[in-house]
C-alpha positions as CSV (number, residue, x, y, z in Angstrom):
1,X,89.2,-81.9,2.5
2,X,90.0,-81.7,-0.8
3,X,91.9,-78.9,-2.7
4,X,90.4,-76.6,-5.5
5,X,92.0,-76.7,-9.2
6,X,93.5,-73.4,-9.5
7,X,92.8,-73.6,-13.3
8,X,90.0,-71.7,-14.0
9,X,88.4,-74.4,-16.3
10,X,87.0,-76.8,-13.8
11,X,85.4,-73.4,-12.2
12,X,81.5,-73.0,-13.2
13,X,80.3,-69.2,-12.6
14,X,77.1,-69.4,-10.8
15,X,77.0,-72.7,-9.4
16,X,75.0,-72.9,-6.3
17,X,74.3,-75.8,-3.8
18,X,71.4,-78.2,-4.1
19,X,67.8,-77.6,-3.0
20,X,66.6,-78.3,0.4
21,X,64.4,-81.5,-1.0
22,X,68.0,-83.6,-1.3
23,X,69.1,-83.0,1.9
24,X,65.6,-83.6,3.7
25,X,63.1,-85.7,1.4
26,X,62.8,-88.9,2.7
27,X,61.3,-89.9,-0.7
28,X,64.4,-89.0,-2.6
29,X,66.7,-90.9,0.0
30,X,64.6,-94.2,-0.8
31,X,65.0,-93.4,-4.9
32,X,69.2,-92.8,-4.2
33,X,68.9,-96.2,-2.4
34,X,67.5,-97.5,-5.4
35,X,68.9,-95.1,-8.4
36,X,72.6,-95.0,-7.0
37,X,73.7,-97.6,-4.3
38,X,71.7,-100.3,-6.0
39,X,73.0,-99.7,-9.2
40,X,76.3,-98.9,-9.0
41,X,79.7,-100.4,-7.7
42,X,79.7,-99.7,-3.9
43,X,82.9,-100.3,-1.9
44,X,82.3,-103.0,1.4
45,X,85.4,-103.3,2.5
46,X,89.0,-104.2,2.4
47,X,90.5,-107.9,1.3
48,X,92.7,-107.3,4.5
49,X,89.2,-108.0,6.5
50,X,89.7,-111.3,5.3
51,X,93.0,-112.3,5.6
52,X,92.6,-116.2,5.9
53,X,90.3,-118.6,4.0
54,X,86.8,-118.7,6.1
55,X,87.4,-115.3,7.1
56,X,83.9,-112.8,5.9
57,X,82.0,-110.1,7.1
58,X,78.4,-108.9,6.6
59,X,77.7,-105.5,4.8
60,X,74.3,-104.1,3.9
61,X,74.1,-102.1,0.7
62,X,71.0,-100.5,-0.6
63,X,68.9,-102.7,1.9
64,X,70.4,-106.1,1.1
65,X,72.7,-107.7,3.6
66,X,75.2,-109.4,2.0
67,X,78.2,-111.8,2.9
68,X,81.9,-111.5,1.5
69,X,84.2,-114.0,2.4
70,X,87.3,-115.5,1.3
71,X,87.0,-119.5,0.1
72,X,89.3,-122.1,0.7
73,X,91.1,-121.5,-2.3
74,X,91.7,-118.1,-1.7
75,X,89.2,-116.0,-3.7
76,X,87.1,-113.6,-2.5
77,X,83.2,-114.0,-3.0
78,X,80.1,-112.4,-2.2
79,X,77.0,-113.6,-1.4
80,X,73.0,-112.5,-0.6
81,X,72.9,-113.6,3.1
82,X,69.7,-115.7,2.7
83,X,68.8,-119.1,2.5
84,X,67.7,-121.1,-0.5
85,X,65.0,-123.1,0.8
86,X,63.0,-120.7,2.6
87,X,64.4,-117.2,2.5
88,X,66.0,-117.5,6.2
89,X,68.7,-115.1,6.8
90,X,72.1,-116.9,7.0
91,X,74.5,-115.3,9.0
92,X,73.5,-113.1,11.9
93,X,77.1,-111.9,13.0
94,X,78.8,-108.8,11.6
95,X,82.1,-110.6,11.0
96,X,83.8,-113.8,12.2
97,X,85.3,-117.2,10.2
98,X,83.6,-119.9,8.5
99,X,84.9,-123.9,9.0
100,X,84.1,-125.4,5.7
101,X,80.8,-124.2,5.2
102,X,77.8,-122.2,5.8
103,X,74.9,-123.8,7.5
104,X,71.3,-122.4,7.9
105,X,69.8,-122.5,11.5
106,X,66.4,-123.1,10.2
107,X,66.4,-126.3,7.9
108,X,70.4,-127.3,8.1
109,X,70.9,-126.4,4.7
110,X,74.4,-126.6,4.1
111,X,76.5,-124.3,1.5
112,X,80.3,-124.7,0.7
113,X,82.6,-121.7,0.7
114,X,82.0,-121.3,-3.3
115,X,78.0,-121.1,-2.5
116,X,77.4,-124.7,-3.6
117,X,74.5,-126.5,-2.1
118,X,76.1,-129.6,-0.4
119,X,73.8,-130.2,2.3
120,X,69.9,-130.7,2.0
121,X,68.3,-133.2,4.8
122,X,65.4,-135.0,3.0
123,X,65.5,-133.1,-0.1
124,X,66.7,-136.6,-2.0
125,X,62.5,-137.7,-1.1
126,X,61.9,-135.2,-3.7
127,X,61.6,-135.7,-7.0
128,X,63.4,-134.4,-9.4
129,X,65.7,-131.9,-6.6
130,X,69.2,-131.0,-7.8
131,X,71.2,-129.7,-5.3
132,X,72.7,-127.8,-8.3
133,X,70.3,-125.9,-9.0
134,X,70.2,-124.2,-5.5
135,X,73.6,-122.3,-5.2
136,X,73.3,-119.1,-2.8
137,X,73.0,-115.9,-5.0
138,X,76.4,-114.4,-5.6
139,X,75.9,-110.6,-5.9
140,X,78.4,-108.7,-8.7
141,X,82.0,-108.1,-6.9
142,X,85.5,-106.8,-8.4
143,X,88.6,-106.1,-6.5
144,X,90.4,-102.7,-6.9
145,X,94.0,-101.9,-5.5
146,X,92.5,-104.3,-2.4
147,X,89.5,-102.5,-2.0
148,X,86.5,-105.1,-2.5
149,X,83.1,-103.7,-4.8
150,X,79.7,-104.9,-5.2
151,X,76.9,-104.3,-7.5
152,X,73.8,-105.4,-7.3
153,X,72.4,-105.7,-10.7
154,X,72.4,-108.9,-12.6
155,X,73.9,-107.6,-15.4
156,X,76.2,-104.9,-13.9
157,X,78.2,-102.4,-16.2
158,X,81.5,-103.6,-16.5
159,X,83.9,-103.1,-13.6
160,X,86.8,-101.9,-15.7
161,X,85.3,-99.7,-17.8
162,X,83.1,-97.9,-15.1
163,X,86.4,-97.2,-13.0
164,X,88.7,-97.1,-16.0
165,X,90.0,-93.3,-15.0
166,X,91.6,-94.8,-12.0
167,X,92.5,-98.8,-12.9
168,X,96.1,-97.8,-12.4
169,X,96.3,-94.4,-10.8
170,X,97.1,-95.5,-7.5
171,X,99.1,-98.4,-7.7
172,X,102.5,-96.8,-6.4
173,X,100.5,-96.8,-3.0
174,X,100.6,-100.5,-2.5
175,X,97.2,-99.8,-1.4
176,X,96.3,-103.8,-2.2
177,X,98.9,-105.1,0.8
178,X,98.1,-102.3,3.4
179,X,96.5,-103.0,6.8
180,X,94.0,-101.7,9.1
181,X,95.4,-100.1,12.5
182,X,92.0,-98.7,13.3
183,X,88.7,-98.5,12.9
184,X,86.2,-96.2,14.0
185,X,82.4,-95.9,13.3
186,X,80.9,-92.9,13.6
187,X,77.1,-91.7,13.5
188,X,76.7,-88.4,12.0
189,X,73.6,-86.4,11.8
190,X,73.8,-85.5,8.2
191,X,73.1,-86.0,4.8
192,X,75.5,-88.2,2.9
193,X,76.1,-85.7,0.3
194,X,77.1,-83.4,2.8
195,X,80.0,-85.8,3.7
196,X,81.2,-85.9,0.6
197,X,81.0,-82.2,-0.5
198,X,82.8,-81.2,2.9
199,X,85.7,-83.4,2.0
200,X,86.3,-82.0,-1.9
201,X,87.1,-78.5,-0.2
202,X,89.2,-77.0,1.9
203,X,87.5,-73.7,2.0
204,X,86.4,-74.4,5.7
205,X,90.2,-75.4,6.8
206,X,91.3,-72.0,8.3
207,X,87.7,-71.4,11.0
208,X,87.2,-75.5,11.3
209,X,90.8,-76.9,11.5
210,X,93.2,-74.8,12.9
211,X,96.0,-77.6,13.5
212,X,95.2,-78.5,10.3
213,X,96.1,-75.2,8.1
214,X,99.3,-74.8,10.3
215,X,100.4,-78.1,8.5
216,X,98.9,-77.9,5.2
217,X,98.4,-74.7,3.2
218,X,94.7,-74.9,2.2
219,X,95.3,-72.4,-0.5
220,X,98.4,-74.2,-2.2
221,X,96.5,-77.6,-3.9
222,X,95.4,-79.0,-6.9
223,X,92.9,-81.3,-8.6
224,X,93.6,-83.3,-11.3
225,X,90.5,-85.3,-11.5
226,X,87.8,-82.7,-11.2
227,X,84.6,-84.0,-13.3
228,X,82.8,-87.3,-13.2
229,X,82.6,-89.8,-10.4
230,X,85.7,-89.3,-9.4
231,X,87.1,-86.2,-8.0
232,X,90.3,-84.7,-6.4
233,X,93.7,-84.0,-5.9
234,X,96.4,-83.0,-3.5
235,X,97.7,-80.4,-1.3
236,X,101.6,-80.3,-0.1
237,X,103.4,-81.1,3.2
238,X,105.7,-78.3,3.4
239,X,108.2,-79.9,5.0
240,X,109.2,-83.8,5.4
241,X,107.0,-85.2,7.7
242,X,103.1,-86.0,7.3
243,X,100.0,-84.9,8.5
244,X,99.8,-86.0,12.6
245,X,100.0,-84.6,15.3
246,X,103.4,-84.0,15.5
247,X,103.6,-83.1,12.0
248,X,106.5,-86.2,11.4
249,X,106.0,-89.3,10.0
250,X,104.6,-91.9,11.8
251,X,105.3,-95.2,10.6
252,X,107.7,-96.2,7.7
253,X,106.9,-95.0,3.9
254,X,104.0,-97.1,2.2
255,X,106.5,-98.0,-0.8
256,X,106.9,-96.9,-4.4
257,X,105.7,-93.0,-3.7
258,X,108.1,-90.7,-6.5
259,X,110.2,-88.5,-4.1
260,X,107.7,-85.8,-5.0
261,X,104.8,-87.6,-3.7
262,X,106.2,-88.0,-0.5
263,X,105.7,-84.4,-0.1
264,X,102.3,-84.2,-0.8
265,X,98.8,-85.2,1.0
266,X,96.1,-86.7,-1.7
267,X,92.4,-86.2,-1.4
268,X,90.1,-88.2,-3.7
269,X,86.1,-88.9,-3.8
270,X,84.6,-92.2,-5.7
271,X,81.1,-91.8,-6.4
272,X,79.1,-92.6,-3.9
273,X,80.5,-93.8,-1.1
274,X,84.3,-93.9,-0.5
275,X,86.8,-91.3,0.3
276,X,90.7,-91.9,0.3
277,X,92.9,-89.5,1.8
278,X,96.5,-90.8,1.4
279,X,99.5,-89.9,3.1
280,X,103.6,-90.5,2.9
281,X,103.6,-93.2,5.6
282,X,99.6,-94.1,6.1
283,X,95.6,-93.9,4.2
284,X,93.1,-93.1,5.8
285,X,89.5,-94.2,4.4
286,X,86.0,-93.0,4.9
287,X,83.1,-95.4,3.8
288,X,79.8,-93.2,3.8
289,X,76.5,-95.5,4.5
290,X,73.5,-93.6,4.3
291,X,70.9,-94.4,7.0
292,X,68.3,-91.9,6.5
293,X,68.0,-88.4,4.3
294,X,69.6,-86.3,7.9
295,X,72.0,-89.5,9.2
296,X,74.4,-91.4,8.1
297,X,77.6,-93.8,8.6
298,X,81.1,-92.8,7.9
299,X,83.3,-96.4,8.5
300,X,87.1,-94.9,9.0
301,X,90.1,-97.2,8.3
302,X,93.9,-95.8,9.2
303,X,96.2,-98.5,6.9
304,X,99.6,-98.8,7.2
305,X,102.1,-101.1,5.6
306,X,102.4,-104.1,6.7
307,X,106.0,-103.9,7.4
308,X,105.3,-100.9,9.7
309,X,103.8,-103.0,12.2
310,X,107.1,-104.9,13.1
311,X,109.3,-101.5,13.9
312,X,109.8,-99.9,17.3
313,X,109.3,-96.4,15.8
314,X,106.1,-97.6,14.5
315,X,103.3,-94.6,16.3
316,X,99.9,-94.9,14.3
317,X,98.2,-92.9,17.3
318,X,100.0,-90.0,15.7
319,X,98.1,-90.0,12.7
320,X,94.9,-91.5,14.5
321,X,94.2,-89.0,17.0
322,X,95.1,-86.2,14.1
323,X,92.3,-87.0,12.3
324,X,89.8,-88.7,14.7
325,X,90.5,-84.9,16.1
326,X,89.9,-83.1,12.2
327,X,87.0,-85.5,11.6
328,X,85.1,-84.9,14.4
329,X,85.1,-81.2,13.9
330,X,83.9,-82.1,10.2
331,X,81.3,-84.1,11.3
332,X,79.7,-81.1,13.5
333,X,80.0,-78.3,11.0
334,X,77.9,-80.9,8.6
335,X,75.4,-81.8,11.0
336,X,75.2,-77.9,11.7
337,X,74.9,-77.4,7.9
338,X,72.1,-80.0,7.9
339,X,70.4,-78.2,10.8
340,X,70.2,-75.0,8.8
341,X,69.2,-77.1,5.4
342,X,66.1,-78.5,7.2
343,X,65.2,-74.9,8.2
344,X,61.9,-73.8,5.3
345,X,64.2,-70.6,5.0
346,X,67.1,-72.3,3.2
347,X,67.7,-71.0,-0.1
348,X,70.4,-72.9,-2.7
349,X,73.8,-70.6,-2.0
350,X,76.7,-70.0,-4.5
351,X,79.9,-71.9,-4.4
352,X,82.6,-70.3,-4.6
353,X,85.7,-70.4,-6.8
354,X,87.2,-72.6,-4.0
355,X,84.5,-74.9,-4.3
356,X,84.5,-76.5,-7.9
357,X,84.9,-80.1,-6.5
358,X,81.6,-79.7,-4.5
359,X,80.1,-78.0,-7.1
360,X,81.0,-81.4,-9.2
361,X,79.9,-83.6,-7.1
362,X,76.9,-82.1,-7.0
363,X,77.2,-82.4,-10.6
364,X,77.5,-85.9,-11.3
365,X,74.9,-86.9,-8.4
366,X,72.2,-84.9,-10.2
367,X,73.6,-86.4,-13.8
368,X,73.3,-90.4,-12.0
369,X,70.2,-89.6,-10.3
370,X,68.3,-87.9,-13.3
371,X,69.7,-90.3,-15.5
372,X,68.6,-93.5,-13.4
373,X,64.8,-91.8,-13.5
374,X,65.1,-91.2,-17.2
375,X,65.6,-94.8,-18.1
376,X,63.4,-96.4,-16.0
C-alpha cells in the first residue's frame, strides 16, 4: 500500500484503469512473459539465500529455470539449469548445497562452481572436443543492496543505468546484510498487475485494513518517486513504534535510518516484480511470479538485521502475523477485483486523485509493453 503524492503534478485527470484484455488474455500474458520478464532485470532472490559457498537455489523466470549459487570463492553466479551435452535439466531441487561441483544425472557431465566443464567421460575419444568450449550458459546477473537480478538477454541493458534512480537510495537500510525470518508463498487468484497496483495505494486502507489505518494515517503520505519503473513513497508512524501488531518495535533498528526515517513506513514498486515495504526495525518483500493471466505468485520475505537475532527482546511474529494478517486481506480484494474484470460487463473505471501511483504503473507497463512490440 503505497501512499499518493499530494502534489498535484504527478495527478493525471481522467486516467482510468486498463481494459479487461490485460487482466484476462491469455495471449497477452504469454507476450509480458516474453516483452517484460524476458527482457528486463527480474529480482530471484536474496544473497542471504546463499550464505555459504555451494549454497544455490532454482528460480524460473519467463519460463527458464535457472540456478544461482554462490562459488567457492565467494561470488555469486547464475546459471541455465541444463546440461551441455544433451539439454538434460541439471538440478531438480528447489534449493540445497553443492560439494565442489555440479554433476548431470544423465551422462556424468561434470561442471565446477564457476560453470567450467571439468568432467566429460569419453569425450577425450573425440576429436577435436575442448572441454572449454562447453561452459554451462551463465544468464545476465547484478547485485543490488543484496538483492540478486537476472536478465535474460545476451546483451542486456546495462544494470546501472537501467536502475540508476535508485543505485544509492536505499543504502542507509543495510538492506545488503539483512536476513530472512520468514517466508511465506502464497497463491493468489489474480492478475499480477493487480498486485502491484493494490500495493501503490492506500485508497482501500480504511474498508480493507482496519488495524491497519489505526496505525498509519492513509491520508498523511507521500511519493517521491512517482513515474517510471519505479514508484513510491512513505507514510508516517505517528508515534515511536512500527507497524505490528502491537504497534512497537519488534526487533532492534536496521542501522543508519536519519532519526526522521525512523518515524516513517516506506512503500516502493520496481518494475515488474518486486515490492519493498520497509520499516524502523524490519522489510518486508513481495516477489510477484506470474503463473497465468488470473494467478499468480507473491514470494514474502520478513528481514531483520542480523544482530536482531541474538537479543531476547527480539519478536519477529509481531511484524509477521501483522502483515501475513493485511496481506491476506489484500490478496482477496484482488482476486475479487479479478472476478469482476473477467465479467464481459467490465468497463475501464477512473482513478482517482488517490490513485496516481496505480495510474503510473499502469503507465509504464503499457510504455514497456508497447515499446517491446514496436521494436521487434
Amino acid at each position: 500500500m503505497t501512499a499518493f503524492l499530494k502534489t498535484a503534478e504527478s495527478y493525471t485527470p481522467g486516467a482510468q484503469t486498463l481494459p479487461r484484455r490485460y487482466f484476462a488474455s491469455p495471449e497477452i500474458f504469454a507476450e509480458e512473459m516474453e516483452r517484460i520478464f524476458a527482457q528486463h532485470w527480474i529480482c530471484a532472490g536474496h544473497q542471504s539465500q546463499l550464505a555459504a559457498p555451494g549454497d544455490f537455489f532454482v528460480q524460473n523466470v519467463a519460463g527458464e529455470s535457472l540456478i544461482l549459487l554462490r562459488d567457492r570463492a565467494g561470488e555469486i553466479r547464475g546459471f541455465y539449469n541444463l546440461c551441455r551435452h544433451r539439454g538434460t535439466r541439471l538440478c531438480e531441487k528447489a534449493v540445497g548445497r553443492f560439494h565442489d561441483s555440479i554433476q548431470c544425472s544423465y551422462h556424468a557431465w561434470t561442471y565446477s562452481l564457476d560453470g567450467r566443464l571439468i568432467g566429460a567421460p569419453h569425450m577425450t575419444q573425440i576429436a577435436g572436443f575442448d572441454k572449454a568450449q562447453y561452459p554451462l550458459h551463465a544468464v545476465g546477473l547484478a547485485l543490488w543492496q543484496g538483492f540478486i537480478f537476472v536478465n535474460l538477454q545476451p546483451d542486456p541493458e546495462p544494470f546501472a543505468t537501467a536502475f540508476a534512480p535508485l543505485m544509492d537510495k536505499f543504502a542507509y537500510w543495510n538492506l545488503a546484510m539483512l536476513r530472512s525470518a520468514k517466508r511465506i508463498e502464497y497463491q493468489v487468484r489474480a492478475n499480477w498487475k493487480l498486485i502491484f497496483e493494490n500495493f501503490s495505494e492506500c485508497y482501500h486502507c480504511p474498508p480493507v485494513h482496519p488495524m491497519l489505518s489505526k496505525l498509519v494515517p492513509y491520508d498523511a503520505a507521500e511519493n517521491d518517486l512517482y513515474e517510471g519503473p519505479f514508484l513510491g513513497g512513505f507514510m508516517p508512524i505517528p508515534k515511536a513504534g512500527s507497524v505490528t501488531m502491537s504497534g512497537n518495535l519488534c526487533a532492534r533498528p536496521l542501522g543508519d535510518s536519519a532519526a526522521e526515517d525512523h518515524r516513517r513506513a516506506f512503500y516502493y514498486s520496481i518494475f515488474p516484480n518486486l515490492l519493498l515495504n520497509m520499516h524502523p526495525d524490519y522489510v518486508l518483500t513481495h516477489l510477484v511470479w506470474p503463473q497465468a493471466p488470473d494467478r499468480a505468485l507473491v514470494c514474502s520475505d520478513w528481514f531483520f538485521h542480523p544482530e536482531a537475532f541474538e537479543r531476547a527482546d527480539f519478536n519477529p511474529n509481531d511484524a509477521i502475523d501483522f502483515w501475513d494478517m493485511t496481506n491476506q486481506q489484500d490478496w482477496h480484494v484482488c482476486e475479487l477485483s479479478q472476478q469482476g474484470i473477467s465479467s464481459r460487463m467490465y468497463r475501464p473505471g477512473p482513478y482517482s486523485s488517490r490513485e496516481s501511483i496505480p495510474a503510473a504503473f499502469d503507465r509504464e507497463y503499457l510504455r514497456v509493453f508497447e515499446d517491446v512490440k514496436r521494436k521487434a
